[in-house]
C-alpha positions in Angstrom: 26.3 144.2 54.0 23.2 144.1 51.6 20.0 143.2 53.7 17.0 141.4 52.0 13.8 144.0 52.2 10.8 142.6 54.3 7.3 144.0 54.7 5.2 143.4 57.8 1.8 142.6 57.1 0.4 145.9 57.7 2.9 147.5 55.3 2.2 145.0 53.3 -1.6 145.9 52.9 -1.0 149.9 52.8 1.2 149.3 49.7 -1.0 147.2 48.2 -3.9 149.2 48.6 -2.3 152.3 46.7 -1.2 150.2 44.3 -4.8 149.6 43.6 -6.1 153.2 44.4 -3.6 154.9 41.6 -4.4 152.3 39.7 -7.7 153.2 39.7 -7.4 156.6 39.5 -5.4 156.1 35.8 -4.3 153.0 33.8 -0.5 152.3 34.6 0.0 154.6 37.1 -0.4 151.7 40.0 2.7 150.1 38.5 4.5 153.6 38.2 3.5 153.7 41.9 4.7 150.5 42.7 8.2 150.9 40.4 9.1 154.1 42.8 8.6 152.6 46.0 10.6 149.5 44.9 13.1 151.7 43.7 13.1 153.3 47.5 13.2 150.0 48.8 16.8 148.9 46.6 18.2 152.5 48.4 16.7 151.2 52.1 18.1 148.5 51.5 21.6 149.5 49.7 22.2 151.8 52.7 20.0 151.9 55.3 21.9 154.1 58.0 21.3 156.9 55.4 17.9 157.5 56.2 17.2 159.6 60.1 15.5 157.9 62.8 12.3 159.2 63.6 11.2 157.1 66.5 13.3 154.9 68.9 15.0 152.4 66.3 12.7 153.3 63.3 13.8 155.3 60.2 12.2 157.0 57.6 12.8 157.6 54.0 11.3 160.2 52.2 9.7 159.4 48.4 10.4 162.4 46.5 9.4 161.6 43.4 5.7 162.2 42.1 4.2 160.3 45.1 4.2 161.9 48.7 4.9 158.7 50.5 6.8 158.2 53.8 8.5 154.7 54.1 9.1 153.6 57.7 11.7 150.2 58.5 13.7 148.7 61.1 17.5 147.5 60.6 17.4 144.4 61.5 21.1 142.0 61.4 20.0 140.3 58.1 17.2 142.4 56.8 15.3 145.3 56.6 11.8 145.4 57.8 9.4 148.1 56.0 6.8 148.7 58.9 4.4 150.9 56.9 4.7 152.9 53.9 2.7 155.6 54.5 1.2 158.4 52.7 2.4 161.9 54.0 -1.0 163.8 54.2 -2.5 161.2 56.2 -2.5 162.1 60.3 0.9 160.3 61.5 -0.9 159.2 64.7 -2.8 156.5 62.3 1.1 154.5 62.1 0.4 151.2 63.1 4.0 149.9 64.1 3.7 152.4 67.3 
């Protein structure tokens, strides 16, 4: 069963943010940003059970292309919430969804 993809707030406002910091860094490449992690969350969401758990329920998947990004989610029944999509060189103790 396909889930719909969800972001809680927080995730919400880290992907967001490096939208706006590639974006800023070079013309376009906020949207290239944003086209990969979308892409990530079609496969999330696709086939979630896929991706290891990594904390009591959560899961992570892995961005391997261009950007070093960790996305975080729940399974839920009918969705899949993305609790933080995280870049990989910052310190994991900084994950909010703890």
């Amino acid at each position: 069963m396909k889930r719909r993809v969800v972001l809680r707030r927080v995730a919400e406002i880290e992907f967001d943010n490096s939208i706006d910091y590639y974006e800023k860094e070079r013309e376009g490449l906020g949207k290239e940003f944003r086209a990969v992690i979308e892409q990530y969350f079609q496969r999330i969401a696709d086939n979630p059970e896929w991706f290891p758990k990594v904390r009591g329920e959560a899961r992570r998947a892995v961005v391997i292309r261009r950007f070093p990004f960790a996305i975080h989610f729940l399974i839920e029944p009918e969705r899949i919430v993305i609790l933080s999509v995280f870049h990989t060189s910052r310190n994991p103790e900084q994950l909010k969804y703890k």
